[in-house]
VOGU-3710 file (C-alpha; in Angstrom, 3 decimals, decimal comma):
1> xxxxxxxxxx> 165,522/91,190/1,889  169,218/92,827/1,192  169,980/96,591/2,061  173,255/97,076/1,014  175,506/94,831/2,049  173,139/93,272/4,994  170,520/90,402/4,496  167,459/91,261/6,587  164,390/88,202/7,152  161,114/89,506/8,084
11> xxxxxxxxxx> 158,484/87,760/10,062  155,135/89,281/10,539  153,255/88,097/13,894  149,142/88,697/14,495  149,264/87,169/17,997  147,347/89,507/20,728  146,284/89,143/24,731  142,884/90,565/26,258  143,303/93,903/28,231  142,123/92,557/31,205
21> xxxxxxxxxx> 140,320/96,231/32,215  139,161/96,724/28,700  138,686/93,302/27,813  139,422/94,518/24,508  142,085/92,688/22,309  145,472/94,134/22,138  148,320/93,036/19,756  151,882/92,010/21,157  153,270/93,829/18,193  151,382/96,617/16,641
31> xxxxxxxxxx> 151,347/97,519/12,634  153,505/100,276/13,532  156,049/98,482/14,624  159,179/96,171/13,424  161,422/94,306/15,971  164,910/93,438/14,837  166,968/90,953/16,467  170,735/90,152/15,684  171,473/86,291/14,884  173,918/86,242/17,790
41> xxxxxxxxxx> 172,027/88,010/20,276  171,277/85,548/23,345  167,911/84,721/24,359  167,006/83,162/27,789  164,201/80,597/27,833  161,733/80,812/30,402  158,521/79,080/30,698  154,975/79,860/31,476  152,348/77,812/33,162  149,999/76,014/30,887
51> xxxxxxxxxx> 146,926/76,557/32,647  144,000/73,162/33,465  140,983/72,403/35,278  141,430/70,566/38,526  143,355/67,789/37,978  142,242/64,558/38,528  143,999/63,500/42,078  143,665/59,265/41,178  145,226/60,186/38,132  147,838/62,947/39,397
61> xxxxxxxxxx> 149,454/60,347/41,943  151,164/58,929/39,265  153,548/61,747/38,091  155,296/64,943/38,978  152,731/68,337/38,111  156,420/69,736/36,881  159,152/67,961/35,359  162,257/69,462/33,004  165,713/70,303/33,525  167,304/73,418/33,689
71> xxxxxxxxxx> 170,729/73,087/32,410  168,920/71,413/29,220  166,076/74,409/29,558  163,081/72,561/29,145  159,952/72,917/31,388  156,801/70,891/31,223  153,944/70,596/32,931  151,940/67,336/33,215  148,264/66,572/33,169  146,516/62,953/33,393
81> xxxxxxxxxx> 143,125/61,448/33,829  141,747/58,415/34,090  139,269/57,138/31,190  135,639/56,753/32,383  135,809/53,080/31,584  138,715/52,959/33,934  141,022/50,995/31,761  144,040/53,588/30,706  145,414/56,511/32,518  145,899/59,188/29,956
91> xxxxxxxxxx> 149,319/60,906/30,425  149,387/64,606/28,745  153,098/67,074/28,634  152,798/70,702/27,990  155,221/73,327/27,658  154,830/77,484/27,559  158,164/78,476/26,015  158,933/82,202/26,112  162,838/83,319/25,084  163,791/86,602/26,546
101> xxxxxxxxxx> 166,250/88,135/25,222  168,950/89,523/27,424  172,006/90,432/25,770  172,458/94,156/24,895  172,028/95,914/21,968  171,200/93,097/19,884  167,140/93,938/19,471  165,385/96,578/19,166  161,807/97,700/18,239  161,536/100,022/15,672
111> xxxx> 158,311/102,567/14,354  157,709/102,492/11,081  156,854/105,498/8,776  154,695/104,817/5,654
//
């Protein structure tokens, strides 16, 4: 979308969380809101835990629960079983990206007015 002289993209995002009093859904961005982000604004990337069952401790012998490198930042976390025939391990990398961003006045979130 242009406005004058400026070329604006627009992204749209449903995703929500559970209130966890409420238990009630609640969106990360609501209708009445825009965020707007500069191109050159810096974003740090953190990462979340990627939540399993119990791991399996035969299995979890073989490899790190974490692995990644922060100068590169990546982050995974590792998960691995053994099949009930107990003929393969099964090896399984997550990752919980999240970029933050940090440098000023490059974002902002705006209410709209219809």
């Amino acid at each position: 979308m242009a406005v004058g002289q400026q070329e604006f993209e627009i992204w749209s995002y449903d995703g929500y969380y559970r209130d966890p009093v409420t238990k009630l859904p609640v969106k990360y961005v609501g209708a009445q809101n825009i965020i707007m982000m500069s191109s050159a604004g810096r974003l740090d990337m953190t990462f979340g835990r990627v939540p399993y069952f119990a791991a399996e401790a035969r299995a979890m012998q073989f490899l790190p629960s974490q692995f990644g490198s922060a100068e590169q930042g990546l982050a995974f976390e590792a998960n691995s079983y053994i099949t009930q025939d107990n003929s393969a391990l099964m090896v399984e990398a997550s990752t919980r990206p999240l970029p933050i961003p940090t440098a000023i006045d490059t974002f902002g979130v705006l209410d709209c007015v219809v």
